[in-house]
Kinemage of the C-alpha trace (Angstrom):
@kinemage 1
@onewidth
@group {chain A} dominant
@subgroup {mainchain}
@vectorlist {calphas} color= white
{ca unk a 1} P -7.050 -19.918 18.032
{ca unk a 2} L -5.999 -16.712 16.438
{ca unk a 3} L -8.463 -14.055 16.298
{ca unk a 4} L -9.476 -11.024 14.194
{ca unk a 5} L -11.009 -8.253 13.735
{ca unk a 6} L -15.340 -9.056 13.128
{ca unk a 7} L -18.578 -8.769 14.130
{ca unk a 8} L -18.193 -12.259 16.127
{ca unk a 9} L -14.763 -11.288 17.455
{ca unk a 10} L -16.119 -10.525 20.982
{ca unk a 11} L -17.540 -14.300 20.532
{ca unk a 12} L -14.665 -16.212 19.938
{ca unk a 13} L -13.042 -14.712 23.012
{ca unk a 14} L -15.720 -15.288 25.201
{ca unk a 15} L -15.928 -19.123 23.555
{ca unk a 16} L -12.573 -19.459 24.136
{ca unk a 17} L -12.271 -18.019 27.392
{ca unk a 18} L -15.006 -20.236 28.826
{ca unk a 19} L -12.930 -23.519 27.244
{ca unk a 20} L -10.213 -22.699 28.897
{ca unk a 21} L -8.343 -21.760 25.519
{ca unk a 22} L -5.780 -18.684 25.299
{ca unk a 23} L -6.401 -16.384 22.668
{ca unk a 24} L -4.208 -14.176 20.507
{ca unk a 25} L -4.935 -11.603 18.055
{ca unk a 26} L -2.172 -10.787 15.266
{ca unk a 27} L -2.962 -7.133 13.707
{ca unk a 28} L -3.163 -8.191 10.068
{ca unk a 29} L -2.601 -4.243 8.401
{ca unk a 30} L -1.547 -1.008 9.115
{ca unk a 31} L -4.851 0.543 9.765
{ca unk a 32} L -6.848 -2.161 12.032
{ca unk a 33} L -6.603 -0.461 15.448
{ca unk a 34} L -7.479 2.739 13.867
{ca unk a 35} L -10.199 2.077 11.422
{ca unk a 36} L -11.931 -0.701 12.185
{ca unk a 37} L -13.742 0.208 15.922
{ca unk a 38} L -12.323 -0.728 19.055
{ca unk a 39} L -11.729 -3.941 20.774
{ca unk a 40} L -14.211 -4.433 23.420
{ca unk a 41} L -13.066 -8.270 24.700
{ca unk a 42} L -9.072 -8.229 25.068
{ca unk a 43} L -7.441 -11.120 23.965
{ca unk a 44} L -4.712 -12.647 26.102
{ca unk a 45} L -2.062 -10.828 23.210
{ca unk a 46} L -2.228 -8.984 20.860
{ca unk a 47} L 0.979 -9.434 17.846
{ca unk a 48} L 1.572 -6.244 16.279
{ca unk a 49} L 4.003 -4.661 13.248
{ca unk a 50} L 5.690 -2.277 15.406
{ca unk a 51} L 6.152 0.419 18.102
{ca unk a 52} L 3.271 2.348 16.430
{ca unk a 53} L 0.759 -0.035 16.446
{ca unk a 54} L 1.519 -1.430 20.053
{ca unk a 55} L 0.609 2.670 20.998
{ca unk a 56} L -2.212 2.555 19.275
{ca unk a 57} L -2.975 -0.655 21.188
{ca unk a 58} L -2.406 0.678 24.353
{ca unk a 59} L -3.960 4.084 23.490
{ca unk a 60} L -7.053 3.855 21.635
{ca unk a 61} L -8.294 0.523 22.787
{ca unk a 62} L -6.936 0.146 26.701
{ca unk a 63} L -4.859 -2.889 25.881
{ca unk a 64} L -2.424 -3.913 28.770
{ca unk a 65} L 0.959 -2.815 27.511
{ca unk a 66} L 2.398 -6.368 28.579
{ca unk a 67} L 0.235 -8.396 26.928
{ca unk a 68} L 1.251 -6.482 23.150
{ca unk a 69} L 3.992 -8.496 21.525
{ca unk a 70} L 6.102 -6.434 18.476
{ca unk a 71} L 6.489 -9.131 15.825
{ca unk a 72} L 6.585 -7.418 12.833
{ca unk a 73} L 3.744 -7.743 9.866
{ca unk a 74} L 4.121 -11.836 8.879
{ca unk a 75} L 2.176 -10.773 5.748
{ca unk a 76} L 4.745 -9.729 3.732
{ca unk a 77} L 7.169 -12.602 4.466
{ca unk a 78} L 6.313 -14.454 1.715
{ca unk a 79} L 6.468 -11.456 -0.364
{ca unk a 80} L 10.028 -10.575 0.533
{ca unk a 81} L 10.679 -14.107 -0.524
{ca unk a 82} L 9.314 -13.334 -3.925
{ca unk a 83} L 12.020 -13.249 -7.329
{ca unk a 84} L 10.932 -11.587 -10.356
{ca unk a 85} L 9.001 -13.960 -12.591
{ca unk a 86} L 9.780 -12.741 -15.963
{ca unk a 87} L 12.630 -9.928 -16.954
{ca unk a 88} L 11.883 -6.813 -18.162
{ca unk a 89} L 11.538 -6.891 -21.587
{ca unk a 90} L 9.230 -10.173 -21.190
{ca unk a 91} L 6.986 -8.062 -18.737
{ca unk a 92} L 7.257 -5.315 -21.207
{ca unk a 93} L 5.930 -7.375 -24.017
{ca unk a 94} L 3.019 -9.253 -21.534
{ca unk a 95} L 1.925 -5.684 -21.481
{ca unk a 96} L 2.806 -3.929 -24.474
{ca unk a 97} L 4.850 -1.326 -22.939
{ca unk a 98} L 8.322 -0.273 -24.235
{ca unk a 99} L 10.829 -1.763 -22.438
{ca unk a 100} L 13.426 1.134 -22.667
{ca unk a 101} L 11.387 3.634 -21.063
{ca unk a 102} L 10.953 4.288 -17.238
{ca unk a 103} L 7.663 2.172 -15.621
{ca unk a 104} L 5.786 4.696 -13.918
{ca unk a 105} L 3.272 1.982 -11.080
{ca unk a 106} L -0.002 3.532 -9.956
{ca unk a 107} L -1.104 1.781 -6.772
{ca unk a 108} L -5.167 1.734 -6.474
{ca unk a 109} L -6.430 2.170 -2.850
{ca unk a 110} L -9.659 0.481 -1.069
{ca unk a 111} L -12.868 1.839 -1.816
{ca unk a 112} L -12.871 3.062 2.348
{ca unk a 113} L -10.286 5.326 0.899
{ca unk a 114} L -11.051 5.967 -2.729
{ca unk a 115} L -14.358 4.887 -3.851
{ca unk a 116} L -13.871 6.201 -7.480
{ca unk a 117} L -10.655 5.854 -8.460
{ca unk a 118} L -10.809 4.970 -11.803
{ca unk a 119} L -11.597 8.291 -13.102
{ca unk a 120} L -9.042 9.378 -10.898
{ca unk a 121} L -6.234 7.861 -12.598
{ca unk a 122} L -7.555 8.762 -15.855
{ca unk a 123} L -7.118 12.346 -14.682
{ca unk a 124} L -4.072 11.391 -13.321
{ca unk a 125} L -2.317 9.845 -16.589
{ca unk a 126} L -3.223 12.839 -18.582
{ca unk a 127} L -2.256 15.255 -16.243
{ca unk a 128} L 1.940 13.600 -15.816
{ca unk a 129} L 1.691 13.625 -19.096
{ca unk a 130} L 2.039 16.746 -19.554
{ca unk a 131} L 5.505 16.807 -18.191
{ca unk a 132} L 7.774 16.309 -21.300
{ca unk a 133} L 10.173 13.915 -19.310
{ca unk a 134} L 7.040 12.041 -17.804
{ca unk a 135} L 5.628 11.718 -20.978
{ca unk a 136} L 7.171 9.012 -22.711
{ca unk a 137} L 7.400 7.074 -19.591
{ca unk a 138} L 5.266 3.663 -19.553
{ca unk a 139} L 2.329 3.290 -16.863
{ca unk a 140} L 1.172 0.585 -14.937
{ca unk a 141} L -1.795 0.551 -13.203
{ca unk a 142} L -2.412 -1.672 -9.947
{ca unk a 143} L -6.042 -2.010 -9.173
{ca unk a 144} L -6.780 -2.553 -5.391
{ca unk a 145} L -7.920 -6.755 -4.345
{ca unk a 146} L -10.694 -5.386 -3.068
{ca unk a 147} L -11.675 -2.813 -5.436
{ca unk a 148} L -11.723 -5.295 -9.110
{ca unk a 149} L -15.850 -4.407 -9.840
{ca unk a 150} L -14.872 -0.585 -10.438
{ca unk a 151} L -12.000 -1.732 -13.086
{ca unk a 152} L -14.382 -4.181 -15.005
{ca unk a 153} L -15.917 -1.651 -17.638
{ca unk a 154} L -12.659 0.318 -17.527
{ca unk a 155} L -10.458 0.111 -21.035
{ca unk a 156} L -6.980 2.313 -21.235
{ca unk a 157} L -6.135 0.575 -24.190
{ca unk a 158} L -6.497 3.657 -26.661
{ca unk a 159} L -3.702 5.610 -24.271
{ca unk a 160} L -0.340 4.475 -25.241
{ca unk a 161} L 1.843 2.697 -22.890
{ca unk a 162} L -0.895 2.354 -20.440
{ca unk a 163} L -1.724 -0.990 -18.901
{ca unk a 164} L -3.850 -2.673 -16.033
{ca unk a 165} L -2.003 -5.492 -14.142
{ca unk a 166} L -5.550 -7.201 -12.173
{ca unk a 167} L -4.366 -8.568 -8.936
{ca unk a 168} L -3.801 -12.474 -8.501
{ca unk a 169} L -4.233 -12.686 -4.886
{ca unk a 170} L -3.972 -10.576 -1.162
{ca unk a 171} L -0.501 -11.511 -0.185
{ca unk a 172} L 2.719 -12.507 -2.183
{ca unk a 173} L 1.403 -11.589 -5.245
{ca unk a 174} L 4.035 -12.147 -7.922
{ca unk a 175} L 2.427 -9.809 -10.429
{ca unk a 176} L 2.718 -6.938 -7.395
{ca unk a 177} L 6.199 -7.891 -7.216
{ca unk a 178} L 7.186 -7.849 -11.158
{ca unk a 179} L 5.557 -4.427 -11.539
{ca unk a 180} L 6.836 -3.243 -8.293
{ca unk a 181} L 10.614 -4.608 -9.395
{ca unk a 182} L 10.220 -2.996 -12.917
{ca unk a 183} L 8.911 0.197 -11.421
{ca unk a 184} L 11.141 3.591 -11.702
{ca unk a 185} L 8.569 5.147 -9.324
{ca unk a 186} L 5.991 4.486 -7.516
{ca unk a 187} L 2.540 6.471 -6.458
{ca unk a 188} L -0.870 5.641 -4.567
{ca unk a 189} L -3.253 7.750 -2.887
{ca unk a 190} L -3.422 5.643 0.653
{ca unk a 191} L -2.308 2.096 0.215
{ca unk a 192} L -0.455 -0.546 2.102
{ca unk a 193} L 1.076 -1.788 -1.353
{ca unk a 194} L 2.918 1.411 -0.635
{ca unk a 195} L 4.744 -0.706 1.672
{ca unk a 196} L 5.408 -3.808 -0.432
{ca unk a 197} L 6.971 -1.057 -2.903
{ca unk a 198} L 9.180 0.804 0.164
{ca unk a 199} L 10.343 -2.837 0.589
{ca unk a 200} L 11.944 -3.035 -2.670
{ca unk a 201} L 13.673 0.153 -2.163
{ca unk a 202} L 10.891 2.082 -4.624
{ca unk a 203} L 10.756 5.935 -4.756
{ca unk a 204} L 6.709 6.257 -3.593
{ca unk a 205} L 5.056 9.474 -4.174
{ca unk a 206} L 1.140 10.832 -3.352
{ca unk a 207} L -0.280 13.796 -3.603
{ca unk a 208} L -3.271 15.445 -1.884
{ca unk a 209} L -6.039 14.555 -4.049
{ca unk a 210} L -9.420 16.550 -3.757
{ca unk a 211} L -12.302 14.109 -3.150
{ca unk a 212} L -10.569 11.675 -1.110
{ca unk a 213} L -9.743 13.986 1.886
{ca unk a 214} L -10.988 11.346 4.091
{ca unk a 215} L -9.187 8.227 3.002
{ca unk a 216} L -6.210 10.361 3.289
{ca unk a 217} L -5.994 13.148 5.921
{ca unk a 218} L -8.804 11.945 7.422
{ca unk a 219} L -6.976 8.530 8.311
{ca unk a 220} L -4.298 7.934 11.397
{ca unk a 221} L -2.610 5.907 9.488
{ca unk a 222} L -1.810 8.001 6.386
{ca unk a 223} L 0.870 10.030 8.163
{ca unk a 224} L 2.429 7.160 9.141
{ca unk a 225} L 4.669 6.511 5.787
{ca unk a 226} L 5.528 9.939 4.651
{ca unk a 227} L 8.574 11.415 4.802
{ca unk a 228} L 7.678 14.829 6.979
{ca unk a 229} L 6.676 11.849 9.494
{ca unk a 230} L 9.522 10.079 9.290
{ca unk a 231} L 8.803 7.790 6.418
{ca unk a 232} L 9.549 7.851 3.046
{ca unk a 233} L 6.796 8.749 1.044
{ca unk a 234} L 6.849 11.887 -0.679
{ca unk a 235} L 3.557 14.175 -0.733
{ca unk a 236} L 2.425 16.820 -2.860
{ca unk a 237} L -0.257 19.359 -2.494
{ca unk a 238} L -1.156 18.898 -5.990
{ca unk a 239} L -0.613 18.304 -9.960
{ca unk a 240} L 2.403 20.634 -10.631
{ca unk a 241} L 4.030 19.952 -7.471
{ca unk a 242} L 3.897 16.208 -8.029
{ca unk a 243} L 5.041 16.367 -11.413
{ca unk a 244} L 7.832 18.244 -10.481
{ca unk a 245} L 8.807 15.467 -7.589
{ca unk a 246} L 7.988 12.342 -9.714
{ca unk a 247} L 10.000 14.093 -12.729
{ca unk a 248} L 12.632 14.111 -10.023
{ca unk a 249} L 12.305 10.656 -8.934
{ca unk a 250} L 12.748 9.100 -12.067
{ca unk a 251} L 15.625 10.864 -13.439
{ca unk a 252} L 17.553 10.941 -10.622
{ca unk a 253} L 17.471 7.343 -9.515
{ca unk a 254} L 17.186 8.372 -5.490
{ca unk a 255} L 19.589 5.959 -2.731
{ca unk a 256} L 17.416 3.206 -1.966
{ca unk a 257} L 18.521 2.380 1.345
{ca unk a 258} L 16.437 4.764 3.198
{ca unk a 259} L 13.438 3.612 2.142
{ca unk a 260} L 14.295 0.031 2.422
{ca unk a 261} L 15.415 0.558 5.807
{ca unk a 262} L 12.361 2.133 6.808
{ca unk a 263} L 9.961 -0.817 5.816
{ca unk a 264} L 12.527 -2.920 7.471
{ca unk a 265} L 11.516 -0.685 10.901
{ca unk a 266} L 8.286 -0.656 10.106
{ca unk a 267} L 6.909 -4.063 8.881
């Protein structure tokens, strides 16, 4: 059996132990060993994403390094598999946008991380908008899986090329992947859709948003992708300074490679 993070976690490896039954635990997302309490019963391994997570392993929940196997992140194999479903004027039309103007992607995080995002991106919209070369851009917004109630009462409809793309599903989600391949940039506040978008070879901005210090400083794991760390995503302290880099990203159409190669290392 595989086992996961859960309140009967420390169950199924005693269960197992006492049948006789090795047990391994593959670290489904980025955040797991930092965010979701420690492991108290060690399984026999424990499959991880990378060289970052098999620290974290070792150093936050006293996991023998020789029992952590680096595997990489198996949930975004299918995803990498993915093809576009339609082109881009056919997405264009599904959601009224203009196909010859950029697709600006706003990626919605978890309610642990932003519990009212909604009004958020509201904000957000009018405030790129303001830019005269982000103005006449499309936007695409990406509410989180696990954060659909929040969107249900929400209607952008009377702000031109705006739309909401609802998610179809956790992993592989070929509506993700459309918007994410149609996408001239990319931003989210603290997502691992972030990811999914670095994998494509997406510029992927944030910016320090008041309100939702927690889910962002006040998270391991949000250091992990930006660039000043390493990664690739770009951070600003606020509004103008974000407008100024996302103006950036989309007119300069920024070497993919980098980022690409980075969600290769990291995923």
């Amino acid at each position: 059996p595989l086992v996961g993070f859960g309140s009967t976690q420390t169950e199924w490896v005693k269960s197992a132990r006492k049948l006789g039954i090795p047990v391994g635990f593959p670290v489904f997302s980025w955040d797991n060993l930092t965010t979701k309490g420690l492991i108290h019963d060690h399984p026999d391994r424990v499959f991880v994403w990378n060289d970052v997570q098999k620290r974290e392993a070792v150093e936050y929940h006293g996991i023998r390094a020789e029992t952590v196997e680096i595997t990489g992140a198996p949930r975004f194999d299918a995803f990498i598999r993915l093809t576009p479903k339609r082109d881009r004027q056919r997405f264009c039309e599904k959601y009224g946008l203009d196909k010859d103007r950029p697709i600006l992607t706003y990626l919605c995080s978890s309610e642990f991380v932003a519990e009212r995002e909604a009004d958020f991106v509201a904000q957000w919209i009018s405030e790129i908008r303001q830019e005269p070369s982000l103005e006449p851009c499309n936007v695409v917004v990406r509410p989180h899986p696990r954060s659909e109630a929040q969107w249900s009462g929400i209607d952008l409809g009377a702000v031109p090329r705006v739309a909401i793309t609802m998610p179809k599903q956790m992993n592989a989600d070929r509506l993700l992947y459309d918007t994410l391949f149609h996408s001239a940039a990319v931003v989210g506040l603290n997502t691992s859709a972030q990811i999914e978008a670095a994998l494509l070879g997406k510029p992927v901005l944030t910016m320090l948003a008041a309100g939702f210090e927690r889910g962002q400083q006040g998270t391991l794991h949000f250091r992990y992708l930006l660039q000043e760390e390493g990664g690739f995503v770009q951070v600003a302290g606020g509004f103008d300074e974000h407008r100024r880099q996302l103006a950036d990203a989309v007119g300069a159409r920024p070497d993919a490679a980098p980022t690409r190669g980075f969600g290769g290392r990291f995923v």
